[in-house]
OpenMM code with the backbone's topology and positions (N, CA, C; nanometers):
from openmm import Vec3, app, unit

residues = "UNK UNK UNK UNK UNK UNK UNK UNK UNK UNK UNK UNK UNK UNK UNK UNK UNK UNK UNK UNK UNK UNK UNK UNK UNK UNK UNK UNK UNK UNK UNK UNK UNK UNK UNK UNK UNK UNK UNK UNK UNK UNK UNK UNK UNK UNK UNK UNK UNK UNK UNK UNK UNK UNK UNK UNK UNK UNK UNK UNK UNK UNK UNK UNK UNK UNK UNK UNK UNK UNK UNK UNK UNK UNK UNK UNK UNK UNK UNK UNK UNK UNK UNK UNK UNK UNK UNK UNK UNK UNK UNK UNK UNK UNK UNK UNK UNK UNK UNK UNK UNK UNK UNK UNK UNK UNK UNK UNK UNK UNK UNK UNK UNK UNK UNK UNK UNK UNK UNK UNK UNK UNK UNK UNK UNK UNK UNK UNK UNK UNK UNK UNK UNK UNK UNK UNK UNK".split()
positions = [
    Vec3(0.9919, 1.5042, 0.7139),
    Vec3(0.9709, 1.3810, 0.6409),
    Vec3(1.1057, 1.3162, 0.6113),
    Vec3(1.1118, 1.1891, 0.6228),
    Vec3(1.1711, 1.0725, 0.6293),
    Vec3(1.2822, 1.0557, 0.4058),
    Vec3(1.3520, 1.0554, 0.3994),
    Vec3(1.3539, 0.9996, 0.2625),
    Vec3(1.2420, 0.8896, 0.2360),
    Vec3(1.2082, 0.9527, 0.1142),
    Vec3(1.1071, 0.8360, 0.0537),
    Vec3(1.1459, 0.7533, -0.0311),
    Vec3(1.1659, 0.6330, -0.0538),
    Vec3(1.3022, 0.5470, -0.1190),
    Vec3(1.1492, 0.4235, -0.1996),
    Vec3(1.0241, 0.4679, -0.1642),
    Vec3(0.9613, 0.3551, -0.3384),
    Vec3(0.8919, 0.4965, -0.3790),
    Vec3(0.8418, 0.3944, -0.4956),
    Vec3(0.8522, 0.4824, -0.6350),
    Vec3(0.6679, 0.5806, -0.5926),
    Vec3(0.7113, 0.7164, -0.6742),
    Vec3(0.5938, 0.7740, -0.6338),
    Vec3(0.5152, 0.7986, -0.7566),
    Vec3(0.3583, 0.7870, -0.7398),
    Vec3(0.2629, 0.7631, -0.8406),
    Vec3(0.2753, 0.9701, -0.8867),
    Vec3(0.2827, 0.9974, -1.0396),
    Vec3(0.2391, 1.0940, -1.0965),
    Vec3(0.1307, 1.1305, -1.1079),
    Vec3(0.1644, 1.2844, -1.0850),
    Vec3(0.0331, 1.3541, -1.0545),
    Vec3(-0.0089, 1.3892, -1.1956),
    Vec3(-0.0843, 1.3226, -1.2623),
    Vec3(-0.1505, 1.3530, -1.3846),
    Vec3(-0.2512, 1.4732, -1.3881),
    Vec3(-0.2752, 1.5334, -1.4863),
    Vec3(-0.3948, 1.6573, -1.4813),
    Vec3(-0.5586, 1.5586, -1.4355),
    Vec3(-0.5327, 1.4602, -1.4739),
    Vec3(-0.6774, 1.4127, -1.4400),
    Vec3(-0.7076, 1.3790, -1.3176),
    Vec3(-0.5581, 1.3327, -1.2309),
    Vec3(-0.5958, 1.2860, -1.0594),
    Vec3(-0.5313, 1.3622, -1.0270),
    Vec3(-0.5065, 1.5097, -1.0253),
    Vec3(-0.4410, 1.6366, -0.9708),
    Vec3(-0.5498, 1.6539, -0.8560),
    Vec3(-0.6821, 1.6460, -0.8615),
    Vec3(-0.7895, 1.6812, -0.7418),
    Vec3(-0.7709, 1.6097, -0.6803),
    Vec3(-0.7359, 1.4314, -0.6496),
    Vec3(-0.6890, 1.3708, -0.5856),
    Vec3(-0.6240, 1.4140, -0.4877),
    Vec3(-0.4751, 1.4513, -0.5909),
    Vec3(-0.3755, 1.4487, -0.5297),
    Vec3(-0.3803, 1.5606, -0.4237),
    Vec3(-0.4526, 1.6853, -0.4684),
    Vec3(-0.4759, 1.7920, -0.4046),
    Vec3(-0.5475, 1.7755, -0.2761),
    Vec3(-0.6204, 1.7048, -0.2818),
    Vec3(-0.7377, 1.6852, -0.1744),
    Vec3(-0.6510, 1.6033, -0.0536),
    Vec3(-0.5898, 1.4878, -0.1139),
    Vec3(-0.4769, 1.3967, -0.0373),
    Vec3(-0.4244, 1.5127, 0.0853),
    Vec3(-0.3174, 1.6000, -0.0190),
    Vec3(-0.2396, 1.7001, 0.0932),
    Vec3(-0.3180, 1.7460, 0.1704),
    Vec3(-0.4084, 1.7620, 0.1390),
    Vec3(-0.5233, 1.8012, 0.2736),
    Vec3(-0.5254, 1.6929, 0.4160),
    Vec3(-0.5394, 1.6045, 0.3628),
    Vec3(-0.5820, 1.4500, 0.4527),
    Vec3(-0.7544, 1.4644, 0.3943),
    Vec3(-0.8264, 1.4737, 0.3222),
    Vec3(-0.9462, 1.4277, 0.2488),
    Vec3(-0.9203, 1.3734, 0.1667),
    Vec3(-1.0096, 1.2995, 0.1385),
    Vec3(-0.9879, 1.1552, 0.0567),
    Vec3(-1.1585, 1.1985, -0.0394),
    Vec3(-1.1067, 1.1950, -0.1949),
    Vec3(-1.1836, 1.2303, -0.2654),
    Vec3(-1.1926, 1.1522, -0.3711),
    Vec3(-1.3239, 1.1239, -0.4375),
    Vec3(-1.3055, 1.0365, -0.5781),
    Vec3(-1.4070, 1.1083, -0.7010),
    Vec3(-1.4584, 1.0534, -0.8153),
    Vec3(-1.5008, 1.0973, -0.9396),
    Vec3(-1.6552, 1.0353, -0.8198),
    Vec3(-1.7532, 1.1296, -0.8817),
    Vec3(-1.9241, 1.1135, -0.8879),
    Vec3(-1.9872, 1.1328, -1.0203),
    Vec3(-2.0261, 1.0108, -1.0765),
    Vec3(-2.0817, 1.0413, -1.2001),
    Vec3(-2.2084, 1.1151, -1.1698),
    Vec3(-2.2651, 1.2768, -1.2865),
    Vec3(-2.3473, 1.3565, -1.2355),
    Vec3(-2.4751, 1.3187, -1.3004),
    Vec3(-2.4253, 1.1904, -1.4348),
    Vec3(-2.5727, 1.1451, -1.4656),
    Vec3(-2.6567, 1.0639, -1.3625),
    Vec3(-2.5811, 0.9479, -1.2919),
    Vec3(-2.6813, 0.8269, -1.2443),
    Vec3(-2.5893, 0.8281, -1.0914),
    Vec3(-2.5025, 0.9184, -1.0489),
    Vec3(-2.4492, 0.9420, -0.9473),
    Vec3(-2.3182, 0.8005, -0.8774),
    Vec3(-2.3008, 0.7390, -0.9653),
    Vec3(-2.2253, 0.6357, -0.9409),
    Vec3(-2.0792, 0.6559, -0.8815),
    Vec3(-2.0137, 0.6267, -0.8122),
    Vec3(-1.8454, 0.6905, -0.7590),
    Vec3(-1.7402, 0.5743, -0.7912),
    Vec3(-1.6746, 0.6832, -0.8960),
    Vec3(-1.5379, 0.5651, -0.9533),
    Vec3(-1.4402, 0.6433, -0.8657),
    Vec3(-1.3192, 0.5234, -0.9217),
    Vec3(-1.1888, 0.5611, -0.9092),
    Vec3(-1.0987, 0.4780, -0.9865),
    Vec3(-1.0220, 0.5086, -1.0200),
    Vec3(-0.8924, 0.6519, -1.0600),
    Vec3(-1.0383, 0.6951, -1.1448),
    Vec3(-0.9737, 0.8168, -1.1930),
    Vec3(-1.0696, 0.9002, -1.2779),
    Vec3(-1.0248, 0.8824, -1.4050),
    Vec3(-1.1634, 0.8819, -1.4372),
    Vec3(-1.1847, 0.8624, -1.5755),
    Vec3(-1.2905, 0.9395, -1.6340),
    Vec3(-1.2359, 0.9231, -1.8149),
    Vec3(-1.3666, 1.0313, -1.8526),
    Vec3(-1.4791, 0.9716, -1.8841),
    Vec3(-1.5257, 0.8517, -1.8695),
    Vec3(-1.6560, 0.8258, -1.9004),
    Vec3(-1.7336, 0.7289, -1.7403),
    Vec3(-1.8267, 0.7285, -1.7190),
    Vec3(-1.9258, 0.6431, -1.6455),
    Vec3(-1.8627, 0.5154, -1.6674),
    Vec3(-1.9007, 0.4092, -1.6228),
    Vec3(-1.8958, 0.2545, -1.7002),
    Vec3(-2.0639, 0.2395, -1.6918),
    Vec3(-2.0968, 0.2796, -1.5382),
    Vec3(-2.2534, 0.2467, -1.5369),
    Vec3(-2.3666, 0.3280, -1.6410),
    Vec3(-2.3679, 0.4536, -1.6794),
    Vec3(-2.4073, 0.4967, -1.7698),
    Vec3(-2.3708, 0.5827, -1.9040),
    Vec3(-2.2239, 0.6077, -1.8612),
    Vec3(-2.1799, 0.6353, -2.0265),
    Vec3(-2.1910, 0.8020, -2.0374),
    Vec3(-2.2057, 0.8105, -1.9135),
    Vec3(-2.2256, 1.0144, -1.9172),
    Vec3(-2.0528, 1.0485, -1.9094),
    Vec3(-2.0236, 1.1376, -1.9754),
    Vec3(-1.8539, 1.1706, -1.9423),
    Vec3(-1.9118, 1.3277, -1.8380),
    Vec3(-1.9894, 1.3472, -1.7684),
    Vec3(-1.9933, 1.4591, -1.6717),
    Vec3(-1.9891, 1.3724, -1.5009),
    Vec3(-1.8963, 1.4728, -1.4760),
    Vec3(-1.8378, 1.3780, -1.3220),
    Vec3(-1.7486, 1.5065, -1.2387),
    Vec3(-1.8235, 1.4507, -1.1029),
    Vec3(-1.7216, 1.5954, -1.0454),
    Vec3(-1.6774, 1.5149, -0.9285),
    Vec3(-1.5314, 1.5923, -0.8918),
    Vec3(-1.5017, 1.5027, -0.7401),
    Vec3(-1.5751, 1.5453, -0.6131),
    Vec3(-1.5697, 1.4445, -0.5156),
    Vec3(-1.6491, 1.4331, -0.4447),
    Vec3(-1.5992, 1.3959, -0.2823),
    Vec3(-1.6256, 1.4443, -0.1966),
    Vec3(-1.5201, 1.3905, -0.0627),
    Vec3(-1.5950, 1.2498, -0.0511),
    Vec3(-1.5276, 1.1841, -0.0030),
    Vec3(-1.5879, 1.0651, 0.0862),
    Vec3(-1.5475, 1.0382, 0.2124),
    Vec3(-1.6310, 0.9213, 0.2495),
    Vec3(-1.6390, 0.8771, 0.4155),
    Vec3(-1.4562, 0.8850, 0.4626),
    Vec3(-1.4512, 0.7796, 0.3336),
    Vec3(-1.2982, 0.6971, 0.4093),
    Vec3(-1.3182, 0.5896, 0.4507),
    Vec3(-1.4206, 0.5257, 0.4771),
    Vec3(-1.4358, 0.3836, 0.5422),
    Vec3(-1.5170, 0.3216, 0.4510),
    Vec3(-1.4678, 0.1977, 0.4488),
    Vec3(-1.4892, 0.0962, 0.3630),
    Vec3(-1.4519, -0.0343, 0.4279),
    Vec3(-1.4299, -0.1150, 0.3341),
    Vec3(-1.3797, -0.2957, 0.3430),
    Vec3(-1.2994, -0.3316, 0.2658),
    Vec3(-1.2424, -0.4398, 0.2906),
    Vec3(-1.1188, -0.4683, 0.2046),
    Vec3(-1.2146, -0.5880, 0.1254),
    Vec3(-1.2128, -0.5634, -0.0083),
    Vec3(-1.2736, -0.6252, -0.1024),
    Vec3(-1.1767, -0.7615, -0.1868),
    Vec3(-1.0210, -0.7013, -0.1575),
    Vec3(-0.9167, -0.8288, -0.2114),
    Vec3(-0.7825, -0.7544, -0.1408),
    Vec3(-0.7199, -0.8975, -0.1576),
    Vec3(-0.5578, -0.8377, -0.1021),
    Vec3(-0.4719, -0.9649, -0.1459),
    Vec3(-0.3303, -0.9444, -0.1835),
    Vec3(-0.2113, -0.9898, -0.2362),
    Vec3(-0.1360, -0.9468, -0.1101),
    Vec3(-0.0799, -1.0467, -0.1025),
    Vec3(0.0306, -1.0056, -0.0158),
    Vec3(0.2013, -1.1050, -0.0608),
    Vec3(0.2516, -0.9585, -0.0954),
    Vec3(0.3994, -0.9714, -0.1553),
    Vec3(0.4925, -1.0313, -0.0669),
    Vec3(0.5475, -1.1615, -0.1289),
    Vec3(0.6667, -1.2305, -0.0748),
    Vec3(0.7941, -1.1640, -0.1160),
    Vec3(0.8000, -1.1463, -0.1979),
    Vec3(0.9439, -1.0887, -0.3220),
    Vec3(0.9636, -0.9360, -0.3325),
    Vec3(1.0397, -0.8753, -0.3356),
    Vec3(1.0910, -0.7646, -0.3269),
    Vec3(1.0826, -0.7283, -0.4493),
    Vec3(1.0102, -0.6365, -0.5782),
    Vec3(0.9740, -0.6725, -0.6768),
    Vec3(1.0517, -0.4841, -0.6953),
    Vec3(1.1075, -0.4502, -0.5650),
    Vec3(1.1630, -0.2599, -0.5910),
    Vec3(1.2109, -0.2225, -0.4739),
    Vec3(1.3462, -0.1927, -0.4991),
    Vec3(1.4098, -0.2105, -0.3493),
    Vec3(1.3669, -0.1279, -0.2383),
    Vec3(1.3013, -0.0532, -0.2757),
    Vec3(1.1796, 0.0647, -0.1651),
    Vec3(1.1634, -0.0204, -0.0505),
    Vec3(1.1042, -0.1425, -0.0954),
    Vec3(0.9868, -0.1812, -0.0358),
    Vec3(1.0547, -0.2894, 0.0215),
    Vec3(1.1644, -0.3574, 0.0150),
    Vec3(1.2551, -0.4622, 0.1007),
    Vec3(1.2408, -0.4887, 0.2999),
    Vec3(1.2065, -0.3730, 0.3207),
    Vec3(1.2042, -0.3946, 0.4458),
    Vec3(1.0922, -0.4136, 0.5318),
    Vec3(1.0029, -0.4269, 0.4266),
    Vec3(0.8556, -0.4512, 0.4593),
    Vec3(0.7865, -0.5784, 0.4123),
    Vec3(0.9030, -0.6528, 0.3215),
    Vec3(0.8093, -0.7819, 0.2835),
    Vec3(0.8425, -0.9029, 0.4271),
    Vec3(0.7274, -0.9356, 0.4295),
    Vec3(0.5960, -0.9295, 0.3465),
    Vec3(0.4941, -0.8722, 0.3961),
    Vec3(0.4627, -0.7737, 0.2677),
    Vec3(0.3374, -0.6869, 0.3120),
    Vec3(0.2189, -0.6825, 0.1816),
    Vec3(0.1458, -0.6432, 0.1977),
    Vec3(0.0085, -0.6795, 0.1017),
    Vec3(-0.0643, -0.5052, 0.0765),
    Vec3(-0.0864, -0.5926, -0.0533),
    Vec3(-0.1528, -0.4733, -0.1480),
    Vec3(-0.2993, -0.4777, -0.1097),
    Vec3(-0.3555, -0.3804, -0.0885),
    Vec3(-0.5126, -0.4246, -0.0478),
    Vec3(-0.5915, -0.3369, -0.1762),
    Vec3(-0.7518, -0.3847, -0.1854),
    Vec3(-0.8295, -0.3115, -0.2751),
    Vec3(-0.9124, -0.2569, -0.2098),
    Vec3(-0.9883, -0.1882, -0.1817),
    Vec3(-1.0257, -0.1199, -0.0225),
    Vec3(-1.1694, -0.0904, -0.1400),
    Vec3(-1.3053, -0.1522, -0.0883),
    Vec3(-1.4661, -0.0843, -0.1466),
    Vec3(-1.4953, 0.0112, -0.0373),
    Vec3(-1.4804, 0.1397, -0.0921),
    Vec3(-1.5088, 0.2221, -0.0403),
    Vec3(-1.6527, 0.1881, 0.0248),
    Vec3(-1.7495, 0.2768, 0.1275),
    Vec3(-1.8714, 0.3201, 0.1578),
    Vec3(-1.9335, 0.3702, 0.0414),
    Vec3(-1.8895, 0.4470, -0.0400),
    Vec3(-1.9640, 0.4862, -0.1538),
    Vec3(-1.9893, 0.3874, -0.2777),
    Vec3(-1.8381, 0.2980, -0.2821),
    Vec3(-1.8832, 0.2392, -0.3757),
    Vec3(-1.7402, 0.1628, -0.5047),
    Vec3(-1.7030, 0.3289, -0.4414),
    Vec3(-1.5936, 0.2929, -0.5774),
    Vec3(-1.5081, 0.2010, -0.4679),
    Vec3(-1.3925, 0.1384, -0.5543),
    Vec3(-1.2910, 0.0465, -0.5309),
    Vec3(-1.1270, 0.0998, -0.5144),
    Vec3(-1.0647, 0.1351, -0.4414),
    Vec3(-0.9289, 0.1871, -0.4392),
    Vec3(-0.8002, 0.0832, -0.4190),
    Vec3(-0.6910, 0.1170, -0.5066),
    Vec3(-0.5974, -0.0019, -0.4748),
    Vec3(-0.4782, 0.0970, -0.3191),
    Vec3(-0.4647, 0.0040, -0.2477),
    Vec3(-0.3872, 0.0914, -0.1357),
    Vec3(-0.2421, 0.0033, -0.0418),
    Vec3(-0.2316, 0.0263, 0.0962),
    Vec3(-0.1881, -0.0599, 0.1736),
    Vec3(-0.2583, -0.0182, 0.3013),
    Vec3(-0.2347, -0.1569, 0.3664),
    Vec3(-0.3417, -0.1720, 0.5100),
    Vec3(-0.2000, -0.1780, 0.6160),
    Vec3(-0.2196, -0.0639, 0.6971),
    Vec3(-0.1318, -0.0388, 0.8095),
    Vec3(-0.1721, -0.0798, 0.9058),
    Vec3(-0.0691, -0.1320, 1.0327),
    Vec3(-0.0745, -0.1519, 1.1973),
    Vec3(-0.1807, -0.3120, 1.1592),
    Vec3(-0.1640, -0.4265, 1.0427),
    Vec3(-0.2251, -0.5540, 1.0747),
    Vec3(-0.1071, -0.6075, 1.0154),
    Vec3(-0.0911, -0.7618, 1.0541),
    Vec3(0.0095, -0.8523, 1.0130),
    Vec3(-0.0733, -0.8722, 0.8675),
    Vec3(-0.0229, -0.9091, 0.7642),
    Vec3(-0.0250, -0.9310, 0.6206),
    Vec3(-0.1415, -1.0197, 0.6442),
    Vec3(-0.0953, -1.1846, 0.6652),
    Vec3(-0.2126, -1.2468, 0.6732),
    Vec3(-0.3085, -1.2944, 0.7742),
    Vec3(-0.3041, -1.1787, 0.8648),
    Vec3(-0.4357, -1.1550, 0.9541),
    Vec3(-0.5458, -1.0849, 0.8697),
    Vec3(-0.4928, -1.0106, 0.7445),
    Vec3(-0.6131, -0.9743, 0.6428),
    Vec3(-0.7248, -1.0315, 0.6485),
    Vec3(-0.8672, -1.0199, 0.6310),
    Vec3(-0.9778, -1.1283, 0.6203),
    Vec3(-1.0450, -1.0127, 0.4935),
    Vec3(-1.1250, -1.0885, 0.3708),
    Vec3(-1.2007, -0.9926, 0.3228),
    Vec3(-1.3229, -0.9287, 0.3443),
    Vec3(-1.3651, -0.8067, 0.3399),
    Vec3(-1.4785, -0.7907, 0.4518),
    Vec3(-1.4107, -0.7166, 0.5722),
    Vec3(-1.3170, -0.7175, 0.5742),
    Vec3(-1.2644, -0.6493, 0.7349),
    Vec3(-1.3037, -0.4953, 0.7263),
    Vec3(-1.3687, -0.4151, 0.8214),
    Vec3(-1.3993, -0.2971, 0.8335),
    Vec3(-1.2210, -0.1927, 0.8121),
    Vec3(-1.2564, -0.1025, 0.7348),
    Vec3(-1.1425, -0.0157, 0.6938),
    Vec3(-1.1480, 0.1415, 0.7430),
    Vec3(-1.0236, 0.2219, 0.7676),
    Vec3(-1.0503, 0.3945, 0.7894),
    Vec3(-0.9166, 0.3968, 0.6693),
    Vec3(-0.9399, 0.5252, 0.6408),
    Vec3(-0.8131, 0.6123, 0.5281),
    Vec3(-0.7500, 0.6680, 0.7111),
    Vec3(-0.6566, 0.6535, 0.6199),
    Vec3(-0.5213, 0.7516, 0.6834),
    Vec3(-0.4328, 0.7881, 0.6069),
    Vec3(-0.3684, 0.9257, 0.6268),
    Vec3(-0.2786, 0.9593, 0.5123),
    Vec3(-0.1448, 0.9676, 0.5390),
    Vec3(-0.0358, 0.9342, 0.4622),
    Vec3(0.0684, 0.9387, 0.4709),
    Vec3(0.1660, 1.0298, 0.3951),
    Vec3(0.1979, 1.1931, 0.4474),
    Vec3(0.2445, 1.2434, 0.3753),
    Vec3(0.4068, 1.2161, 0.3161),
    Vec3(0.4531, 1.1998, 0.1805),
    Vec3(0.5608, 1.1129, 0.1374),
    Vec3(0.6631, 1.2241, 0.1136),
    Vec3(0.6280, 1.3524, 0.0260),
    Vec3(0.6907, 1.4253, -0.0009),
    Vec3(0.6150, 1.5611, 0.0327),
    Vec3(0.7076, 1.7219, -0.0438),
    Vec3(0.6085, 1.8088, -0.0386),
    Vec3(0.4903, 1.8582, -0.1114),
    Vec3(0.5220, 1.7284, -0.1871),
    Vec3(0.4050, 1.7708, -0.3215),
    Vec3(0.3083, 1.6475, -0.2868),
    Vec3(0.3369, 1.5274, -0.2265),
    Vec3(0.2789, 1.3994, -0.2848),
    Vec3(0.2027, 1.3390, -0.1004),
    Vec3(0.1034, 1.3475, -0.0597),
    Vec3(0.0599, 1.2730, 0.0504),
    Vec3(-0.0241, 1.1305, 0.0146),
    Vec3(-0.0100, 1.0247, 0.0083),
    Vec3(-0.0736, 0.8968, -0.0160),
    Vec3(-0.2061, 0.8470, 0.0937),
    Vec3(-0.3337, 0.7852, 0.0470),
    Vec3(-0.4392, 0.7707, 0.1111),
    Vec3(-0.3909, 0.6187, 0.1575),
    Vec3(-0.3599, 0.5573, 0.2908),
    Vec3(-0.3293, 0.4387, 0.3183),
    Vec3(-0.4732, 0.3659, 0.3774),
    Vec3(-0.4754, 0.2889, 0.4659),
    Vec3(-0.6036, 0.1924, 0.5627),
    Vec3(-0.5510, 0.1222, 0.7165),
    Vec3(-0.6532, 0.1634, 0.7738),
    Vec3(-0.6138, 0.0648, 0.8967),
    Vec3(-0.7437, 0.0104, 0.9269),
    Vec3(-0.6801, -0.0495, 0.9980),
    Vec3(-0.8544, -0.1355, 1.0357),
    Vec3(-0.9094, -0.0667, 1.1745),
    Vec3(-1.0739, -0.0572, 1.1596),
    Vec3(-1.1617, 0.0160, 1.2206),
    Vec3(-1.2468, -0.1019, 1.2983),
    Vec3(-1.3167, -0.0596, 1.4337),
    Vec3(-1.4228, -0.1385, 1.4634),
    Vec3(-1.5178, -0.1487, 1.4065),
    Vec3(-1.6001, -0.2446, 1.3289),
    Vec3(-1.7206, -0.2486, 1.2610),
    Vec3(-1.8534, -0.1981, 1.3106),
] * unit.nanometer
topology = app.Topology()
chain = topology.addChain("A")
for resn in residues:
    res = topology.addResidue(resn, chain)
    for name in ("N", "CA", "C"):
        topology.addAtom(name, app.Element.getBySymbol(name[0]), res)
């Protein structure tokens, strides 16, 4: 692995299964166990029914890009050699919503709705990140 020069998200006790699952290359989120609903980031309560019982759960990986920003400004010098590149929100197949980046498309060839796959990008030895590329529909 490459130096990793932007900033890396902490592995909190609550998205440690995440993060764990990540180093794998599986891509996992929260399943609420009352009304079965799938969030993300994790949290301790439902929004849809208010149960705090939730276990993680693998998912597809494929989804759609539900919104995207795409950065003009260098806002962390990590990331300088890539603007301009865009933040995407990726609706999973299951449901929940993930914030990410969309690899191998020009920024604003984005469309919303565009068919999505996970791919992972391992950053460090502790830390692998869930990225997107675009899939045939």
């Amino acid at each position: 692995m490459s130096e990793y020069t932007k900033p890396i998200p902490a592995i909190t006790p609550d998205m440690k299964p995440f993060f764990d699952a990540a180093k794998r290359h599986e891509l996992v989120v929260q399943r609420c166990r009352g009304c079965g609903a799938h969030r993300f980031p994790a949290r301790e309560i439902c929004s849809s029914c208010l149960s705090r019982d939730a276990e993680w759960v693998k998912v597809s990986g494929e989804g759609e890009i539900f919104s995207y920003n795409v950065m003009h400004q260098v806002y962390h010098p990590g990331f300088a050699d890539e603007v301009p590149y865009a933040v995407v929100v990726v609706k999973l197949k299951e449901g929940a919503k993930m914030n990410s980046n969309l690899k191998g498309i020009a920024p604003h060839a984005i469309k919303i709705g565009m068919p999505v796959q996970v791919v992972f990008e391992d950053i460090s030895d502790e830390v692998t990140l869930p990225k997107f590329v675009p899939r045939e529909a």
